[in-house]
C-alpha positions in Angstrom: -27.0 -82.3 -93.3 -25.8 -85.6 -92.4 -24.8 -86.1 -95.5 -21.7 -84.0 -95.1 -20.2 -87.5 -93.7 -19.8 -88.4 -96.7 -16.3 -87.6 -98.3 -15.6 -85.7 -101.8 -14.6 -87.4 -104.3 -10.9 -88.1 -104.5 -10.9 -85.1 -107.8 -13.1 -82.8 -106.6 -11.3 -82.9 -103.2 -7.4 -82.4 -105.2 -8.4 -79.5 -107.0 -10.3 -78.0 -103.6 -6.9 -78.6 -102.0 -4.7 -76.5 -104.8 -7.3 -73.6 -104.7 -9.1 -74.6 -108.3 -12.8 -74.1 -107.7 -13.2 -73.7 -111.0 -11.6 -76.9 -111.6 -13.6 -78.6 -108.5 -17.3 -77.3 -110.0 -16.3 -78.9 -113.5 -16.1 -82.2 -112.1 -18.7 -81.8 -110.0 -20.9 -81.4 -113.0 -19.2 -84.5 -114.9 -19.8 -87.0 -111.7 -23.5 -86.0 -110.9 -24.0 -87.0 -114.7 -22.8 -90.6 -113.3 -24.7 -92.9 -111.6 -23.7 -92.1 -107.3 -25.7 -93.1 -104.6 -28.0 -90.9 -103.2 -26.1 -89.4 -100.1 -23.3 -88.8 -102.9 -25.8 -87.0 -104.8 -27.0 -84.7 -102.2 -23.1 -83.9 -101.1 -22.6 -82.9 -104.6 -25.2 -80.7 -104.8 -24.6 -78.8 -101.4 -20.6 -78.6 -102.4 -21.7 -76.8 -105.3 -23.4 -74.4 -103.0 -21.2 -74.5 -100.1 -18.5 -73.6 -103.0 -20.8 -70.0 -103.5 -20.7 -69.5 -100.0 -17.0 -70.1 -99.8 -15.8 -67.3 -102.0 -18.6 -65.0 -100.3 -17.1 -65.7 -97.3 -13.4 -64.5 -98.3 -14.0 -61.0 -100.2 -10.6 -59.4 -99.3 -7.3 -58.9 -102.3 -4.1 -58.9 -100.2 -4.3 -55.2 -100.9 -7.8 -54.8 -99.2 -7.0 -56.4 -96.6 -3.8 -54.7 -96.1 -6.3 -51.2 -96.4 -8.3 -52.4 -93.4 -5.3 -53.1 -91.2 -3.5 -49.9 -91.9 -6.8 -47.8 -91.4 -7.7 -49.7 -87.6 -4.1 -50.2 -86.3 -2.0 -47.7 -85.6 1.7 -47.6 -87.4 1.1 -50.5 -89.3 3.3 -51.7 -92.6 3.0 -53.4 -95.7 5.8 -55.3 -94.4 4.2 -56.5 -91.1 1.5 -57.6 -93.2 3.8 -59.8 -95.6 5.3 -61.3 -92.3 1.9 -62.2 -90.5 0.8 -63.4 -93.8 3.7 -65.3 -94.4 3.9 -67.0 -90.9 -0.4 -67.8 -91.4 -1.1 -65.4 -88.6 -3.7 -63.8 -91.1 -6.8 -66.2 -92.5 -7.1 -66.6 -96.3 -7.3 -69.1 -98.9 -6.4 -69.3 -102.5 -9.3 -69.7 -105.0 -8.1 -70.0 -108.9 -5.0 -68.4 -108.7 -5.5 -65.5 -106.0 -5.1 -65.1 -102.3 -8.1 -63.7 -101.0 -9.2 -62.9 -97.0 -11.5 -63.8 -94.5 -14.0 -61.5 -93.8 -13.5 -61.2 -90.6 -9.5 -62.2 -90.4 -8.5 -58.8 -88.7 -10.7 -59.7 -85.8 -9.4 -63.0 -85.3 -5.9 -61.1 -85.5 -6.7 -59.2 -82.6 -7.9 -62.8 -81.2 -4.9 -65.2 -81.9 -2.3 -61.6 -81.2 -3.4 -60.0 -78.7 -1.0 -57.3 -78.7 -2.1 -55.8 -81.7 -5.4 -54.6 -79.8 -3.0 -52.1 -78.2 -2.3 -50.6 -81.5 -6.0 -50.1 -82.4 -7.2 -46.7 -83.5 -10.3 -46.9 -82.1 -11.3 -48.8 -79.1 -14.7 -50.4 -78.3 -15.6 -48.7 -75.4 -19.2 -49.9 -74.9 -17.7 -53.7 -74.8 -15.6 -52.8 -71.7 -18.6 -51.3 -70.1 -20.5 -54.6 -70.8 -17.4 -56.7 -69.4 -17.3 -54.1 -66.3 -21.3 -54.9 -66.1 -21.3 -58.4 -66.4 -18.7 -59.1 -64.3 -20.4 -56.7 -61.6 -23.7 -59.4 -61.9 -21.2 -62.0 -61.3 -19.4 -61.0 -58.0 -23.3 -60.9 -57.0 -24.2 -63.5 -58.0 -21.1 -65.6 -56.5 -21.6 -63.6 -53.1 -25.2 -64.1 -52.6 -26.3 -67.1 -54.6 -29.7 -65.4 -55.1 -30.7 -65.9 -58.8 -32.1 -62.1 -60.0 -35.1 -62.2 -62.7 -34.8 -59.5 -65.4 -37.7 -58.3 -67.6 -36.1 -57.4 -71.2 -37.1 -56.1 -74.4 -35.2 -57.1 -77.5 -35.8 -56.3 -81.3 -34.6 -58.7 -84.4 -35.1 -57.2 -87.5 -33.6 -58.3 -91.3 -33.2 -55.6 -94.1 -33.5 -56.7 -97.4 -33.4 -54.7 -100.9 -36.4 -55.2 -103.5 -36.4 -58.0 -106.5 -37.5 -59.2 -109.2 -39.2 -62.2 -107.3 -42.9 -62.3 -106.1 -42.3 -62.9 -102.6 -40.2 -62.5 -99.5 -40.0 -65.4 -96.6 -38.5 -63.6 -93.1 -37.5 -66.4 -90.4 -36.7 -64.2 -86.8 -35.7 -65.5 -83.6 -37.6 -65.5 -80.5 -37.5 -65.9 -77.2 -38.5 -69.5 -76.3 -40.1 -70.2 -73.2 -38.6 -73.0 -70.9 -35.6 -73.6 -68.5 -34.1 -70.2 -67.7 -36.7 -68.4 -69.4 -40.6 -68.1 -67.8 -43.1 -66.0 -70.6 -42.3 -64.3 -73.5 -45.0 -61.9 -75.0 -45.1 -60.0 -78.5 -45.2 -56.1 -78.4 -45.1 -55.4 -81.9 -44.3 -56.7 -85.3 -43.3 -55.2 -89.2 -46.0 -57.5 -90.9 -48.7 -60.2 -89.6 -46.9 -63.3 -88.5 -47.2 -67.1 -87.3 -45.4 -67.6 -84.2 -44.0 -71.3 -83.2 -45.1 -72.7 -80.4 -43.6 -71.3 -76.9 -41.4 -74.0 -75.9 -40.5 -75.1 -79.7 -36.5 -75.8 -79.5 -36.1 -73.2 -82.6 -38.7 -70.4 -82.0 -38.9 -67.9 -84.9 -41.9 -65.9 -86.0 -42.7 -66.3 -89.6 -43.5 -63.3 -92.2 -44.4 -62.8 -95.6 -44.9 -59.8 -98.0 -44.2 -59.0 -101.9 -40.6 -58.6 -102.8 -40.9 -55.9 -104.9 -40.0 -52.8 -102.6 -37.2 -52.7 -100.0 -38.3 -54.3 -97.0 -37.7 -54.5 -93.3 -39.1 -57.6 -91.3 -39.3 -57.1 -87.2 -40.4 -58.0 -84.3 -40.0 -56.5 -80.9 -40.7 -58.7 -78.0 -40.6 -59.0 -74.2 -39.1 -61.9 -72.1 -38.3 -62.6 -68.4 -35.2 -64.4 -67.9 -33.4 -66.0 -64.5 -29.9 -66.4 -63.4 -28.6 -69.9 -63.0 -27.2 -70.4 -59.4 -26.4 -73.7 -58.7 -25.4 -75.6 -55.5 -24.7 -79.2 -55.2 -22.7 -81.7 -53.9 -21.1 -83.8 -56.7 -20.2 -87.0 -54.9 -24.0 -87.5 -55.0 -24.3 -87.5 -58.6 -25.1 -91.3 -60.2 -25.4 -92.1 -63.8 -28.7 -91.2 -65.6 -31.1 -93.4 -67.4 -29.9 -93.5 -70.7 -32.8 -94.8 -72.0 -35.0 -92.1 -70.2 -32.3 -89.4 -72.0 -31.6 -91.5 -75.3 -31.8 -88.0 -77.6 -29.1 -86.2 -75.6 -26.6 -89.2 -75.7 -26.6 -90.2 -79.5 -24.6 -89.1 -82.6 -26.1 -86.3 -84.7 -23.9 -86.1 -87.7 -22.4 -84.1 -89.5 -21.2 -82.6 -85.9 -21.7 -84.7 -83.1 -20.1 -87.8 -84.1 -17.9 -90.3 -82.2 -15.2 -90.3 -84.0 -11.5 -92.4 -83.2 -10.2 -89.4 -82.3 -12.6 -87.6 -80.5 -13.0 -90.5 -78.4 -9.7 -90.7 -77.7 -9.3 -87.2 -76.8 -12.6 -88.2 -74.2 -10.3 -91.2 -72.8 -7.2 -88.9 -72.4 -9.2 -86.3 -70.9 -11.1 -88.5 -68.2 -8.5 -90.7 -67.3 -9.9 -92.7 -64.3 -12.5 -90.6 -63.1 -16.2 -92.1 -62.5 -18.3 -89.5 -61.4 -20.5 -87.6 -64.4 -19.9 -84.4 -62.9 -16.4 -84.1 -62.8 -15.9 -85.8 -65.8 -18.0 -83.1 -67.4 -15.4 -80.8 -65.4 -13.1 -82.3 -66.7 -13.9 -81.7 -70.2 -14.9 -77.8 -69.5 -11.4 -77.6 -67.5 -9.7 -78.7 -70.8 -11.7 -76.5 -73.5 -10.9 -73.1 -71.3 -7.3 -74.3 -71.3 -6.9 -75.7 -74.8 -9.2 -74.6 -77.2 -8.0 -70.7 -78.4 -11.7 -68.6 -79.3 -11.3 -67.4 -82.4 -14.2 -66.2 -84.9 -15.5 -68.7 -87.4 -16.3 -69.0 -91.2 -20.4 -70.1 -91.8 -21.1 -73.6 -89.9 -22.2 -74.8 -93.1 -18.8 -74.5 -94.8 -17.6 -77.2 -92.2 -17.8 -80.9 -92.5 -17.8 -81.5 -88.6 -17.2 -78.8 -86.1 -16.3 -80.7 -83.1 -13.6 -82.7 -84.5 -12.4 -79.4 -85.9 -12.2 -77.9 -82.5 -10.3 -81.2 -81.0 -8.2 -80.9 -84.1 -7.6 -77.5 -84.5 -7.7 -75.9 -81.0 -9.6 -73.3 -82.1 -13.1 -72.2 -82.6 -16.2 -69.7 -81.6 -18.9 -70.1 -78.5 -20.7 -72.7 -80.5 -17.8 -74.6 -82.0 -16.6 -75.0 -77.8 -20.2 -76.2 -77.2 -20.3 -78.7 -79.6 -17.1 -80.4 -78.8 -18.1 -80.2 -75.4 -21.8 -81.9 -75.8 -19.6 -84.4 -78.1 -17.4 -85.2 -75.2 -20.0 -85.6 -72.4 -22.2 -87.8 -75.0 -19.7 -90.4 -75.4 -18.8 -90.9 -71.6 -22.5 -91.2 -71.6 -23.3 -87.7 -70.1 -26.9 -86.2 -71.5 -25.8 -82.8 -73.2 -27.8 -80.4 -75.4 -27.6 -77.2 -76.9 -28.5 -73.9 -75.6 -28.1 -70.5 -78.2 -29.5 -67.3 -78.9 -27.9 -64.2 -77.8 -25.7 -62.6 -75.8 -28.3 -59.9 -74.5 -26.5 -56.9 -72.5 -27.9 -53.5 -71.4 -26.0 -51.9 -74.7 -26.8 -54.4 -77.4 -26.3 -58.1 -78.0 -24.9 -60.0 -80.3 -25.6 -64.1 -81.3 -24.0 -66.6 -79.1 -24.0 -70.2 -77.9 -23.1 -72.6 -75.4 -24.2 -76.0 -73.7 -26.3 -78.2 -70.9 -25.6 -81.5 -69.6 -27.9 -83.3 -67.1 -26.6 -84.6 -63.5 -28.4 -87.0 -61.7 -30.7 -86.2 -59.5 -30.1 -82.6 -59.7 -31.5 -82.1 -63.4 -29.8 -80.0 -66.5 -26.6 -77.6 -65.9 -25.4 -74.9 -68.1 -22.0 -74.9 -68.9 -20.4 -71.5 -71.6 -16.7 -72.5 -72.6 -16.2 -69.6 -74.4 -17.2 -67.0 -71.4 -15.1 -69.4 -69.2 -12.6 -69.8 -71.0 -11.5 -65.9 -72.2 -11.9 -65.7 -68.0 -9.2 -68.3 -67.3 -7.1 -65.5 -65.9 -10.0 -65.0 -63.3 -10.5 -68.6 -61.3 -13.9 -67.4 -59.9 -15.1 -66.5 -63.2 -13.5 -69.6 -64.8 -15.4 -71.5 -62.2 -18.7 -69.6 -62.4 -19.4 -70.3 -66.5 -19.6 -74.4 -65.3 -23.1 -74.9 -63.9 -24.0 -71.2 -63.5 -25.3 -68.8 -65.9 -25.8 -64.7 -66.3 -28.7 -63.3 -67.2 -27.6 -61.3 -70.4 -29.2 -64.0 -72.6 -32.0 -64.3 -75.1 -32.5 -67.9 -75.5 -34.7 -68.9 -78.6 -32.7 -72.3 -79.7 -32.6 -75.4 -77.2 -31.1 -77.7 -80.2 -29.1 -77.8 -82.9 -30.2 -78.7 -86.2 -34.0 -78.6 -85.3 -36.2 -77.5 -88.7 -37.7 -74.2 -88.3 -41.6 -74.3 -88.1 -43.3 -73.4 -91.1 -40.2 -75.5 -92.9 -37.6 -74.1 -95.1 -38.5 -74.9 -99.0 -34.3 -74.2 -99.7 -31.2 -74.4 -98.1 -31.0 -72.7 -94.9 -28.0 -69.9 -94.2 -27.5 -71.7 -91.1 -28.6 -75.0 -91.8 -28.2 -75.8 -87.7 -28.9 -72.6 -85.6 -31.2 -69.6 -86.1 -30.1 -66.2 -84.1 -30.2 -63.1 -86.6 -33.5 -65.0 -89.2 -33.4 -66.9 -92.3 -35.4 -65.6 -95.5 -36.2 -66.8 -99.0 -38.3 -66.2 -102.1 -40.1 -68.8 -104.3 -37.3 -69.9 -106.1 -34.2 -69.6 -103.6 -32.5 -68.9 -100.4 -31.4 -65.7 -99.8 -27.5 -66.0 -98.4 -26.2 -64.0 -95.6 -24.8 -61.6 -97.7 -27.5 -60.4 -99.5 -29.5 -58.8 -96.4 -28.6 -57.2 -93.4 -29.8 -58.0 -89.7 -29.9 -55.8 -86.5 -30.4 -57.3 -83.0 -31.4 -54.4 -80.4 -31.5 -54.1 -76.4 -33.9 -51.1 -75.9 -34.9 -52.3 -72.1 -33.3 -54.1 -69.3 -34.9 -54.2 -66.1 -34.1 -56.0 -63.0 -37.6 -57.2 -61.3 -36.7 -59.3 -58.5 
């Protein structure tokens, strides 16, 4: 995807910016019938699918979305609706001529307005149970510094109605085996599969069966996973051998890039300081504090996430993680990726955050997003840099790694893989045309 560099075309990009995507697609058309160098070509050709994605991605009239705000919050009016809409409290875009909604804008709502949570009908009592659990593994963890081991069985599965084409392609996630994680072994699938190899950086098993029937592709797997305690003393970290860590210090565009701005906001950041780990501090310190979470539209509809996050001060897990791998890259800190799931006793649900490598005491784990909706809590804050729960599944060590056997189409997420990917012969399937379900059913402590 490094081709998303490139910039539109000055047309295509005015009629994009008045909401005419109709307009856009036309002369989209007329310039791929020009002569444009090959990058140009290939940015053409996604835009016209990024377009697709686009609208799927904002489903909601103004009257929909009013309906799902009056249904979940309690006493709410068409009026308060006009006023959070009109001060751009609510996300939505214009495409040809009407205003249509994010499809998850009430959640980020309750995200960017807190108070409104209050007002909710129905509260999500199994997600303060989680908190109440995780944080209970925490204080632990903090007390005693004695990294726990869980054994833990998780279930991926992808849902997807019959067709017309000949054959269905199912991409899950698995658990990988390296750093936190020591063995992951296969209890049971849907189909026969190919599984990637055990420490590949995107580990999927791959299925195949006719498309004709509905189908459901699963697997159900068990893996044993460690805390991440970590006790050091900073003034003996040195700077690595950037030779020896060359991959985890470059650019990887379209989302780790070095821009101006980015490396100013690296300069601002660091001021004076020398010492790798506490300039990696100081960029966590700054995320927590700066960067709001809010949820985020498909990765594939940005053109580079980072410097949306510096820009912005906003942004999910993995949109915190890759402004904070950006950071420590160009100070000339070795930084990586780390995703999967956030894997809890009752359920889990996909989520990402970082590494960076000290010298001499090896790769740290560092999750913005978990330290930074803990800011109120200094020990918590302070926990989430260079120590790490166990409610994980970890199946992605990189971002933007090709999944093994290759995709013949576009991939949903061209850079991540946590709920599958699946195709047919002649396209990608988007996210919207199947359904995934990620499942807990065992969580064990074992030493």
């Amino acid at each position: 995807m490094k081709f998303l560099a490139a910039q539109l075309p000055e047309k295509i990009s005015f009629f994009e910016s008045i909401g005419d995507y109709d307009g856009a697609l036309k002369e989209l058309e007329i310039q791929l019938d020009d002569y444009l160098p090959s990058i140009m070509i290939e940015r053409l050709r996604w835009e016209r699918e990024r377009i697709v994605r686009l609208k799927n991605n904002y489903p909601y009239s103004a009257s929909e979305a009013l309906g799902i705000l009056s249904r979940d919050i309690e006493g709410f009016t068409e009026g308060e609706f006009d006023s959070l809409n009109s001060a751009r409290k609510l996300d939505s875009m214009i495409f040809d001529g009407e205003e249509k909604f994010e499809k998850r804008f009430d959640k980020n709502l309750l995200f960017t307005m807190p108070e409104y949570e209050k007002r909710l009908k129905s509260k999500n009592t199994d997600r303060e149970a989680t908190r109440v659990s995780l944080h209970k593994e925490i204080d632990r963890l903090i007390s005693e510094r004695q990294p726990a081991r869980f054994r833990v069985v998780a279930k991926s599965s992808i849902s997807v109605e019959g067709s017309d084409e000949s054959v269905y392609r199912c991409w899950l996630p698995v658990s990988r085996v390296g750093d936190q994680v020591s063995s992951t072994r296969i209890l049971s699938s849907s189909h026969s599969y190919f599984l990637s190899p055990a420490d590949y950086s995107q580990r999927t098993v791959y299925m195949e069966t006719a498309a004709k029937n509905d189908t459901v592709f699963s697997i159900e797997y068990e893996y044993e996973i460690s805390e991440i305690s970590t006790s050091l003393d900073p003034f003996s970290c040195v700077e690595p051998d950037a030779k020896r860590f060359s991959g985890y210090l470059c650019e990887q565009a379209p989302h780790v890039v070095f821009s101006p701005l980015v490396r100013s906001l690296a300069e601002e950041i660091v001021g004076s300081e020398n010492n790798p780990y506490f300039i990696a501090k100081s960029f966590y310190d700054w995320i927590c504090e700066n960067v709001k979470y809010t949820f985020m539209s498909e990765y594939a509809l940005y053109p580079n996430l980072s410097e949306f996050a510096a820009v912005n001060l906003r942004g999910d897990c993995g949109v915190k993680a890759l402004l904070f791998i950006t950071l420590c890259r160009i100070k000339g800190i070795p930084a990586r990726w780390q995703s999967g799931w956030f894997a809890a006793p009752l359920g889990a649900s996909p989520h990402d955050w970082a590494m960076f490598w000290v010298e001499p005491f090896g790769w740290l784990p560092v999750d913005c997003s978990f330290g930074g909706s803990r800011k109120d809590i200094p020990a918590y804050r302070e926990f989430y840099f260079g120590n790490l729960d166990a409610y994980r599944m970890v199946s992605n060590s990189a971002f933007m790694s090709p999944l093994v056997p290759a995709k013949r189409f576009y991939r949903s997420d061209p850079y991540d893989n946590q709920v599958g990917e699946l195709e047919t012969e002649s396209r990608n399937l988007r996210s919207n045309e199947w359904e995934y379900s990620l499942e807990i059913s065992s969580f064990e402590r074992i030493l």
